[in-house]
N, C-alpha and C positions, 0 to 999 in steps of 0.2 A: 574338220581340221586334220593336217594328213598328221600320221605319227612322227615323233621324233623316235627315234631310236639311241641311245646311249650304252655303252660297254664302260666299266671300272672297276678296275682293278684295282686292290685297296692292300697296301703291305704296311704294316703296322710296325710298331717300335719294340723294345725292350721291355716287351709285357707276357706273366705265363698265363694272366687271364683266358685271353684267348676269344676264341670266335661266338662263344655262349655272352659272353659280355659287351663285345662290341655289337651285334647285331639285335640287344636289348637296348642299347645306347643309342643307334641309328632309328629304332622303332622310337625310342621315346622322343628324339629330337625331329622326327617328320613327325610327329604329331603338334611338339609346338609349330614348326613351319604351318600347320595346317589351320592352327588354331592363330598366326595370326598372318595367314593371306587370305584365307576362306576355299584358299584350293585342298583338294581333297587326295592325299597321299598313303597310298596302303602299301606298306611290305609284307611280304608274302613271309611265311615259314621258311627257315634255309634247310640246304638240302647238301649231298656229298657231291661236290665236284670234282673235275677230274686233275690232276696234277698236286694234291696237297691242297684242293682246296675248298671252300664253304661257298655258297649259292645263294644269291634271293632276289627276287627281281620288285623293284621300286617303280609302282606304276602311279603317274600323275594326270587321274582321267580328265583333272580342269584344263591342265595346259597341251594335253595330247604328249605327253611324253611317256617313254618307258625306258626303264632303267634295267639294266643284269648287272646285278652287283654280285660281282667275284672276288669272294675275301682271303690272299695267300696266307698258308695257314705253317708257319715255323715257332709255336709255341710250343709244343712238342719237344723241340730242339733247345727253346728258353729253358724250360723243366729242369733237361737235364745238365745243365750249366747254374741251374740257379742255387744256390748257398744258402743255406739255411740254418745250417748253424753258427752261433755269434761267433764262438770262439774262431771256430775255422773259416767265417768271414773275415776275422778280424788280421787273422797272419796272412790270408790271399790277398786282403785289401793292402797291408803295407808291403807285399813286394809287389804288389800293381803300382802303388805310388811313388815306388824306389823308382821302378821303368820308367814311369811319366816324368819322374825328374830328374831323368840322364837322359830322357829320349824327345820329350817333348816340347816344341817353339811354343814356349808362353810368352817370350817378347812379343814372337809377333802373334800370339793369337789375343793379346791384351791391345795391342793396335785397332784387332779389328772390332773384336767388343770384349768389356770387360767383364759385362755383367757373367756370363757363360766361366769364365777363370773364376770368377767367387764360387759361383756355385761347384765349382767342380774342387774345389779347394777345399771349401768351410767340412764339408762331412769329413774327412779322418781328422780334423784341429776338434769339432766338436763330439765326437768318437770317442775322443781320447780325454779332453777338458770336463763334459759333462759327469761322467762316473767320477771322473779322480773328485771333482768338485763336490760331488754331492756324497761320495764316504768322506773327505776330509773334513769340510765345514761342520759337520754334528761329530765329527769323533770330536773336534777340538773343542766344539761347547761341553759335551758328555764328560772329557776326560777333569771336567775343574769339578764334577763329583763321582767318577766312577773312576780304575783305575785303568791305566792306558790299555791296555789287551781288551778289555769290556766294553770299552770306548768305540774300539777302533770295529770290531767287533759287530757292534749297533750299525755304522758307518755304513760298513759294508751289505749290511742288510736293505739297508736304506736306500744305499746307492741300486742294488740291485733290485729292488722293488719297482721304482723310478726312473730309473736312466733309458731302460729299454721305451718306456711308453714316449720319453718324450723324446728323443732319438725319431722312434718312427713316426711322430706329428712333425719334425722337421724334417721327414722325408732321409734321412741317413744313411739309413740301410741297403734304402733300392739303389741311391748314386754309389753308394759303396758298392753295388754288383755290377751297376752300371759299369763305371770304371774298372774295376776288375776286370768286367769277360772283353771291353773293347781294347782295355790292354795286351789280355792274348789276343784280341784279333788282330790286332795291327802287330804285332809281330809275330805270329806264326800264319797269320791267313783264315780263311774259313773254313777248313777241315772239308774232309769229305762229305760227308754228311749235309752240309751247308752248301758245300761246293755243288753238289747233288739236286738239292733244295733249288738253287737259284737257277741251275740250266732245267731243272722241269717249269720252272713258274717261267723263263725266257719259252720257251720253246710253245709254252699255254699261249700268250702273247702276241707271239711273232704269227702263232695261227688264226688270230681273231683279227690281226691286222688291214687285210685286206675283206675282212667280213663286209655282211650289210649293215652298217652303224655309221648314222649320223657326227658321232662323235664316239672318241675312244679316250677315255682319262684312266693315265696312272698315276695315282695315287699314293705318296709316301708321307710317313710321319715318323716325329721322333726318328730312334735309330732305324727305323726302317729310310729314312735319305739316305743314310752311311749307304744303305744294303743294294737302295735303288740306283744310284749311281752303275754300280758294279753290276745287276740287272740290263740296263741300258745295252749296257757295254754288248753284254750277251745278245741281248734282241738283235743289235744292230749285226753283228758279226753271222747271226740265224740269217739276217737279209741279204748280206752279200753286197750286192752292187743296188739293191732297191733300195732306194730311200722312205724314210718313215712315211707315211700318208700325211696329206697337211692336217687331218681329222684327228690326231695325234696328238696329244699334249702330255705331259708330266707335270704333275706337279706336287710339291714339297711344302708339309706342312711343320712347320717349331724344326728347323733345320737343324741338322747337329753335325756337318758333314765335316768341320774341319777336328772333331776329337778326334779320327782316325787321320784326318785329310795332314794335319800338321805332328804327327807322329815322325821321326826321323827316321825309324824302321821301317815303315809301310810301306816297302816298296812297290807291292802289291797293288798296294790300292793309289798311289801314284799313276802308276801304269795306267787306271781303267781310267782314270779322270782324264789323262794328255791323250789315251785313245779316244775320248768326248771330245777333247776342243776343236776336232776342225770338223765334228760333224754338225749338219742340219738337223736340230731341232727344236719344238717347242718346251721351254722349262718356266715355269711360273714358280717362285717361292713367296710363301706366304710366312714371315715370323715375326711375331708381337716385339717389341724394345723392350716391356718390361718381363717378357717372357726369360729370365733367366738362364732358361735350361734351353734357350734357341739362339740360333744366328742369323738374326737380323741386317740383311741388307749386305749380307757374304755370299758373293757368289762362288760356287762350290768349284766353278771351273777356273776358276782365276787364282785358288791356290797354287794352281801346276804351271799355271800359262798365260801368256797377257794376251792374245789372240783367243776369238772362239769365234764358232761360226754359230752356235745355239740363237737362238731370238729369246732373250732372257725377259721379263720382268721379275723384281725385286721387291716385294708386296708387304707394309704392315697392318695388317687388321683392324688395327684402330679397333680394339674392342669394348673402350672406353665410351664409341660415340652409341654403340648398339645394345649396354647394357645401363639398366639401370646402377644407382650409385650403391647401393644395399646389395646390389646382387654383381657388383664385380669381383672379381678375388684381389685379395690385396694380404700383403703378408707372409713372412717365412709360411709361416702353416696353412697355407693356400697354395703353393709354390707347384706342387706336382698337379693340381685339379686343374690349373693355370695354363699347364701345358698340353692341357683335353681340351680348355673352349675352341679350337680348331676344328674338332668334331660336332661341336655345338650349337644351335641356334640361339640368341640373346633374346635380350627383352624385346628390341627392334629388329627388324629382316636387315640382314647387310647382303649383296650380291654374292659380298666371298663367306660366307656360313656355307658350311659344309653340305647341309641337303640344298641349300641354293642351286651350287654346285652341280650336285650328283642327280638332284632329281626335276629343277626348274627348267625351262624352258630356252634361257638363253645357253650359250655356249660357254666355256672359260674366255674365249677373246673376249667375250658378248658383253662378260660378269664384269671383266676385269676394266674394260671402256664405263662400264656404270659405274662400279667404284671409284673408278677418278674424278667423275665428275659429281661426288658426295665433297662438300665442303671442310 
């Protein structure tokens, strides 16, 4: 069987985990692939790549494939943007929320889905509800036998014992930093540093482009779509007059391109999206409906532009058909884990699971012509 050969690039969201974590996430979920195709998937140890980045190559000796998975690595950069203390989370979160509600099209991003507006809403309402709720409710049983100061006192104990744990089971915290740092970025830009970040990871790219690979997949999730867009933009501008290779795909996993894309400020990131719509190429997005924290069935170039020349598909997972019922997520307190099964293999193989993907046999057109014809 002659080899396939495969190139992916994998630019990850708003996480400081980092490449220790995803490439034990990637090992564990080719091991389910394996356990149930009966094909046989080894990832290798990763290693320092060049440009910011992490290395491992995904060999699939049943189907003749081999994979070089290239992980860009800007967590580094999360670190130092990430918040960690409550208090001084809690005054960056409300003037990131002041911006988002002088700056931001929630008419029209409640048009295009609503679920994505809840979620991005509910953490400062329950931020703020949860604490007050859980000192007030016991000062006011306490104080019909203690006196009010003693009352309140206990309350407050209470609240602060409690509020933090169940805050970070609904997820609170991280959408609160979320919003926050994509607040500064859609109105000041990606700093240097970032700005830095994304022309080495173009420039990594644009040089493996005309390499020997059967196929070449870029790979975005979460806020890494925001990031890949803007990436694109670069690679293409590295080509000049060459157009992408047809072996070339993008593709977007739990999309989240319009929290910056409908920002009124962004000018920035306007620009990189009307510089995509009249090019050639392949973009495949992949977001769940009940994925909250994704945008489903938004195409990211048609915020800017009613023309595009891209070959889009608009893909949802359906990962209701591939998981058993006990082992879907369902639930505020599922909500973040929700927005990983993109990286994950289910009960059942779907063509669009991620090591299908990265490490199977067919192509994305290949996967994506399967999936449609799943009922």
């Amino acid at each position: 069987m002659q080899k396939f050969k495969r190139k992916v690039f994998y630019l990850g969201g708003f996480d400081p985990r980092g490449v220790r974590f995803y490439h034990q996430l990637y090992r564990d979920q080719a091991a389910r692939y394996t356990a149930l195709t009966g094909e046989t998937v080894e990832v290798s140890a990763r290693r320092a790549g060049p440009a910011n980045s992490a290395i491992w190559t995904v060999t699939n000796a049943s189907a003749g494939v081999e994979t070089d998975y290239e992980y860009l690595r800007w967590e580094d950069l999360i670190g130092k943007v990430w918040i960690r203390h409550p208090f001084t989370l809690a005054w960056r979160a409300a003037r990131a929320y002041a911006g988002h509600a002088r700056l931001m099209q929630f008419g029209r991003m409640r048009k295009l889905r609503r679920g994505p507006v809840i979620t991005i809403l509910y953490p400062p309402i329950l931020a703020v509800l949860i604490p007050l709720l859980l000192a007030l409710v016991p000062a006011l049983l306490l104080s019909l036998l203690l006196p009010f100061w003693a009352a309140a006192l206990v309350g407050i104990g209470i609240s602060a014992f409690f509020s933090g744990r169940i805050l970070n089971k609904l997820v609170v915290p991280w959408l609160l930093r979320f919003m926050t740092y994509h607040g500064a970025l859609a109105a000041d830009g990606p700093g240097d540093e970032l700005n830095a970040r994304l022309d080495q990871f173009a420039a990594r790219i644009a040089a493996e482009l005309d390499g020997d690979w059967d196929e070449i997949q870029l790979v975005t999730h979460s806020a890494g779509t925001i990031l890949g867009m803007s990436l694109l933009r670069r690679i293409l501008a590295l080509r000049g007059r060459a157009p992408l290779p047809d072996h070339f795909v993008m593709v977007g996993m739990g999309q989240v391109v319009p929290v910056i894309g409908l920002r009124c400020d962004a000018g920035w990131y306007h620009a990189d999206l009307k510089a995509l719509a009249d090019q050639p190429f392949r973009y495949v997005d992949i977001s769940s409906p009940p994925d909250g924290a994704a945008y489903y069935n938004v195409n990211p170039l048609r915020l800017v532009a009613d023309q595009f020349a891209a070959r889009v598909d608009m893909l949802s997972p359906r990962f209701h058909l591939f998981y058993l019922a006990e082992n879907y997520h369902g639930g505020w307190s599922n909500k973040y884990e929700a927005h990983f099964d993109y990286l994950r293999v289910g009960d059942r193989l779907s063509p669009l699971d991620f090591v299908s993907l990265t490490a199977g046999r067919r192509t994305v057109d290949e996967a994506v012509a399967a999936f449609r014809t799943i009922p």
